[in-house]
N, C-alpha and C positions, 0 to 999 in steps of 0.2 A: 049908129052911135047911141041912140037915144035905146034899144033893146041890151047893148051890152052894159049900159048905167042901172038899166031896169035889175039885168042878172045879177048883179052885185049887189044891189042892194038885198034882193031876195037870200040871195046865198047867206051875205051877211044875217038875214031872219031868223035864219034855218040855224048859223050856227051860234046865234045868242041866246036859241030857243034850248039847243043840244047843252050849253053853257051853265041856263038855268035849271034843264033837269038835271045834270049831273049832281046843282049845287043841291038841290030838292032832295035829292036819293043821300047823300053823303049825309045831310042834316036830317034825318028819319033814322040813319045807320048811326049817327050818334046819341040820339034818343035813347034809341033802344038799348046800345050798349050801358049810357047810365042810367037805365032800369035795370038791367041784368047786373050792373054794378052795385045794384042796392041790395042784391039777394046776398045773405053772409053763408059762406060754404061752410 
């Protein structure tokens, strides 16, 4: 009992790790898009 509470929590780790890169990459991908929004064409 006590290894399948363990795996749950880890899974849970792994996917609030997977959670925060995402949120990481999106908020860089908006960065840069309002730099490239500064350039006037």
């Amino acid at each position: 009992m006590k290894l399948e509470v363990q795996f749950k929590e880890i899974s849970s780790l792994i996917q609030r790790a997977k959670e925060n890169s995402f949120k990481a990459v999106n908020n860089e991908l908006i960065l840069l898009y309002l730099e490239i929004g500064k350039y006037k064409w």
